[in-house]
N, C-alpha and C positions, 0 to 999 in steps of 0.2 A: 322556898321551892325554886323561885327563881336563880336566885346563886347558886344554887342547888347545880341547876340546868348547865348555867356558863361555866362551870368548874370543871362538868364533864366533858363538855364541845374542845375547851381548851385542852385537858388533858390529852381527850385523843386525838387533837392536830398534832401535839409535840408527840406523842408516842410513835404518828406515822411518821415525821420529821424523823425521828431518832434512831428509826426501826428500818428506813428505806421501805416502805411502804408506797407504794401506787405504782403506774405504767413509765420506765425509764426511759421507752421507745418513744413516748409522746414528748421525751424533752429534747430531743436530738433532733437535729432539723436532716432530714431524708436525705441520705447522699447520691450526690448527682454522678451518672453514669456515663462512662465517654469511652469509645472505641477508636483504635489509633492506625491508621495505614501500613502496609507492610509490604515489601520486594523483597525477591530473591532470586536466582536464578535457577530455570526450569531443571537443569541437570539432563541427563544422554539415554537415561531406563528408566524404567519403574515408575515408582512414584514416591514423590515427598511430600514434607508438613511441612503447611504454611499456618503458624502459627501468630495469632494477633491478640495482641494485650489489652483489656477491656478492664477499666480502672471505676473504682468509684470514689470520690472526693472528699470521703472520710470512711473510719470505720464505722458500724452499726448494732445495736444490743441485739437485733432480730436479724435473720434470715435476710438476703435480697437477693434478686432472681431477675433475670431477664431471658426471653426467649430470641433467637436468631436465625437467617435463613441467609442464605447465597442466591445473586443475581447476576444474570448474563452481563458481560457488557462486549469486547471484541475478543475474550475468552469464554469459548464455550462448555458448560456441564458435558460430561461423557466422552468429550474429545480432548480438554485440556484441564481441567479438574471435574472433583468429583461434588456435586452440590448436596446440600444439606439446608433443610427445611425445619422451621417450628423447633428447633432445639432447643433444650433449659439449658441455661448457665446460671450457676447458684455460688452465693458469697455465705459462708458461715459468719456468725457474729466477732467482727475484729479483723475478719480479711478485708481487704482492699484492691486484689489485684487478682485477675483468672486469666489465661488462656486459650483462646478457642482455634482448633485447630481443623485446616481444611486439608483435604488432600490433592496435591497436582499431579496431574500427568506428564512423565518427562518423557523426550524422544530425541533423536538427533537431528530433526529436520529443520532447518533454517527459516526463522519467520518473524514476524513483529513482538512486542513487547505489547502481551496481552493482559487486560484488566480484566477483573470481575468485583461484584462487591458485597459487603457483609452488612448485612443492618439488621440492628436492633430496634422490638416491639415487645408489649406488652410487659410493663416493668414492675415489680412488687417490691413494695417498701424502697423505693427507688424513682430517680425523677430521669429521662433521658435531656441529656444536653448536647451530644455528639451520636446520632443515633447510625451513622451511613462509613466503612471503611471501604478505603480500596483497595483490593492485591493485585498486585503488579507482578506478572511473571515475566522476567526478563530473558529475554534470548541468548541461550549462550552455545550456539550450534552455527554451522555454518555450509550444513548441505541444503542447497536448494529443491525441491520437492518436485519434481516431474517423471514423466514415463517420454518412452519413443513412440506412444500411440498417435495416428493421427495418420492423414495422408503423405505420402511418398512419390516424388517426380517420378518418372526415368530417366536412367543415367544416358539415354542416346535417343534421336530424333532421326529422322527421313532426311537425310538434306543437309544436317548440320554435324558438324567434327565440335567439341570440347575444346575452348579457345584457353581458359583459366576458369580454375574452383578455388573456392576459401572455404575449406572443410570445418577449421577451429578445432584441428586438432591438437593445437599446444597448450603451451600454458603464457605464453605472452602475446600480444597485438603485433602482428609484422610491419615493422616501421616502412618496409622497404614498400608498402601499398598502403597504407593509414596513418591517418593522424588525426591526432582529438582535438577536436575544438570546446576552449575551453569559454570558462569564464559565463555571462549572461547578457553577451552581445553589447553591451555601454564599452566605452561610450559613441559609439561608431554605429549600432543598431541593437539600442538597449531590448530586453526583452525579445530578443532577434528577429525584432516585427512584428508581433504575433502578439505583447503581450504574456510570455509565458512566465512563469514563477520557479522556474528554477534556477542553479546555478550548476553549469557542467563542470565537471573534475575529469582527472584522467587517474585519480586513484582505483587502487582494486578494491575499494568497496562498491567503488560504482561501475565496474566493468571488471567482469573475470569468468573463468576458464573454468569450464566444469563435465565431466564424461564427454567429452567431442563436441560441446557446446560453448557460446559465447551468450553470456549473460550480462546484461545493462540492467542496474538496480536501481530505481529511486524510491530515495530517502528520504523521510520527515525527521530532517535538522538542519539547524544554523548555518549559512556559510555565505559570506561575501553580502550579508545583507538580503539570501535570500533563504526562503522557509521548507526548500527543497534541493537534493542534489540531484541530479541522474549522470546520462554518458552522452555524448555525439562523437562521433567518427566519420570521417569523410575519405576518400581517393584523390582528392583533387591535386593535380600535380603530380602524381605515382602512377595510377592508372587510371585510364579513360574507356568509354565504351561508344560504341557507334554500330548499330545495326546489329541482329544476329534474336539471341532469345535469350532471357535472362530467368531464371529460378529460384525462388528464395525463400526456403523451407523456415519458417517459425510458429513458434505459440506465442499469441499476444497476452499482453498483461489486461484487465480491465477496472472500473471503478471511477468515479465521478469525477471530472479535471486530466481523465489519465489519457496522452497522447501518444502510441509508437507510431512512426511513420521510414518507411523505404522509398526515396526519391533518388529524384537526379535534378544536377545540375551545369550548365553549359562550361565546359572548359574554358572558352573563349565567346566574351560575350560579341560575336559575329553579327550582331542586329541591333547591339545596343545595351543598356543597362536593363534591369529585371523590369516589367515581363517581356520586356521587346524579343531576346534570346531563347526565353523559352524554360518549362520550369514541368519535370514530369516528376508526379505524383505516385509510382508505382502503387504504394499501399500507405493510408493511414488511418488509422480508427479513431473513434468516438470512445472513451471505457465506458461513460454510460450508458452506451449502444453494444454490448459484447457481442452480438451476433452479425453486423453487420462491418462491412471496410467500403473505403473510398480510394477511385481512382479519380486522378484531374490531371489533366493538360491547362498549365499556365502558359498564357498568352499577350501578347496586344499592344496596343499602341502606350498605353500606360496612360497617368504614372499609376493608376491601381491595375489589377488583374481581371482581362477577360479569360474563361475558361469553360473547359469541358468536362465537366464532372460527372460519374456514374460511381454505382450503388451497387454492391453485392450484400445479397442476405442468405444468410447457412440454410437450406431447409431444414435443417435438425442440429441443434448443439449450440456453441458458441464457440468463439476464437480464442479465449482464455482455457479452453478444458485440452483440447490435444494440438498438433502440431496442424499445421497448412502450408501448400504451396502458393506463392503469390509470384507471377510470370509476368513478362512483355515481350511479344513475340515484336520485334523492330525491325521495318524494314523500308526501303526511303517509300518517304509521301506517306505512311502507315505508322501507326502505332495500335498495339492488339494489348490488352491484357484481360489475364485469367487469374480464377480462383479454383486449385486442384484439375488444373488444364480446363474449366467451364468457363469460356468467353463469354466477359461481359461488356465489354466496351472497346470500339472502334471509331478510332478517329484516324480521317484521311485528310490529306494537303485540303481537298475541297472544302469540308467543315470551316474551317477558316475565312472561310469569304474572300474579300481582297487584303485580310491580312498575311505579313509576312509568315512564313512555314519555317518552325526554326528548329524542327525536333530531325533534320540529314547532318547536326552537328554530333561532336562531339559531347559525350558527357560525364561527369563524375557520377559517385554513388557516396549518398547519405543516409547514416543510419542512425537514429535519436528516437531516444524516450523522454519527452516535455510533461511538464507537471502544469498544467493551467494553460490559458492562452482562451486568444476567440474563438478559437473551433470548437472547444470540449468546456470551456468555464473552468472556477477553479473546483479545488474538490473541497467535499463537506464532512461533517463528523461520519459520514456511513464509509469514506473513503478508505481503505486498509493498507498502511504501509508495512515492510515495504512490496515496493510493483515490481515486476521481472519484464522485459522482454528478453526470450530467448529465440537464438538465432543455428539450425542446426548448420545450415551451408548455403551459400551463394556459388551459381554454377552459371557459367556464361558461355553458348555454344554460337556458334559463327557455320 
């Protein structure tokens, strides 16, 4: 009986040997599953497929399956693609390769190079190894995104005649009153004192001409060793201003590190090197302050800055959404400025104390968009390039 027994155990081990008997999926080791990055360009209508290739690492006798879903990241569901949630993706036995396809939103409007991303969970018969992709939708438009909403000067005052305007109504920078300052101030005043992080160009990616406007763009890229471009333009040496009221219709850009600022500076330093001459702050913001702008009167004996610094805040809105006027009514011993003609800061000869009064000079005008520095810090992942300051007109009456 016993031989009997081992005759049959052995028979049928070879039978199932010989027959292909038992589970073939328990001999194959699980194939691991990996999802692979993908860019394209957003395109000008409609909308496209962004399609990303989700591999697994061998073929399999069974089924494999993994579910996916789409997450924000500086692209957003509904406005620049279309999200999908909990989805199956299913491998028949011997495929190795799928598809999943998301849909973008194309437009013509000019903007950053937006990400979102694809991750996979819940996997059958399947191991995740690469569980997280990114889409890249790359900008391939070049209209800047504004309206003409927002406050409006008037074109004439009690008292004063229209001395010069810079409308920006062409397509190039008039040499004959501007010139760019370039570069990031080294080796002569690296970082232009400030500490800022970018490097100015006078290319037209960083400054151009768009419906009656002049636009300064900074960028998140490489150049000269720094991690940022923008624009600066100055007067100095072309035209000068001295007294009268000045106007200067913009929309600010905003966002952590983000600095535009409208200044002046002394044609002739008449009192001495900076601050002795004297240093007016028309307007400059904080971006992680959008509601708010500053005015300062640089001043003093040196060698840092004494000054007069005041604060406007929007009651309703912020400076990133529509246009504004930003003003200095100038007149000797006086400097006045406004936000949509609301005065908020006056400074007289007397403020100064016994220091010299240096703002009955002459001055240039400066217009920059800085990327970091001590005023605003630098920026952080929430930061969104690229930033616009647009500039509708500069109007100077006497």
């Amino acid at each position: 009986m016993k031989k009997l027994k081992a005759g049959l155990v052995f028979a049928a081990v070879t039978a199932a040997l010989c027959c292909g008997k038992g589970n073939d999926a328990d001999k194959q080791p699980l194939p691991a599953i990996s999802i692979a990055d993908r860019s394209m360009n957003e395109g000008n209508g409609g909308t496209t497929s962004m399609e990303f290739t989700v591999t697994l690492s061998n073929a399999y006798s069974a089924p494999v399956s993994v579910r996916y879903s789409t997450i924000d990241g500086t692209a957003k569901s509904g406005e620049d693609y279309t999200s999908v949630s909990s989805q199956l993706c299913t491998w028949q036995p011997g495929e190795t390769q799928k598809k999943i396809a998301v849909s973008v939103v194309a437009d013509d409007v000019k903007e950053g190079d937006d990400t979102f991303s694809v991750r996979l969970s819940s996997p059958e018969n399947g191991t995740l190894i690469r569980q997280t992709a990114v889409g890249t939708i790359r900008n391939d438009d070049s209209k800047v995104p504004f309206t003409n909403a927002g406050y409006d000067a008037p074109t004439s005052y009690p008292g004063y005649s229209l001395a010069w305007s810079e409308e920006f109504n062409g397509s190039v920078l008039d040499d004959k009153v501007w010139s760019y300052e370039n570069g990031d101030g080294c080796p002569t005043l690296c970082g232009w004192g400030n500490n800022e992080l970018e490097n100015y160009t006078s290319r037209p990616d960083n400054l151009f001409f768009q419906d009656g406007k002049m636009i300064i763009e900074a960028r998140q890229e490489t150049l000269g060793g720094k991690n940022y471009t923008s624009a600066r333009i100055k007067t100095q040496g072309k035209k000068g201003f001295k007294f009268g009221r000045i106007d200067i219709r913009a929309k600010l850009p905003a966002g952590k590190g983000i600095w535009p600022a409208l200044w002046l500076m002394p044609q002739d330093n008449v009192y001495g090197v900076w601050p002795k001459s004297g240093e007016i702050d028309l307007m400059e913001a904080i971006g992680s302050e959008p509601a708010k702008i500053l005015g300062t009167l640089h001043y003093g004996p040196g060698p840092g800055s004494t000054n007069i610094s005041r604060n406007y805040v929007l009651p309703a809105g912020t400076f990133n959404n529509e246009f504004h006027v930003f003003s200095m009514e100038w007149k000797q011993d006086q400097v006045k400025l406004y936000v949509d003609n609301n005065l908020f800061s006056t400074v007289s000869k007397a403020d100064l104390g016994n220091n010299a009064y240096p703002y009955n000079e002459t001055f240039y005008l400066i217009v920059n968009l800085a990327v970091g520095g001590n005023l605003p810090g630098s920026p952080d992942a929430s930061t969104y390039f690229p930033q616009w300051f647009i500039l509708d007109y500069i109007r100077w009456y006497q």
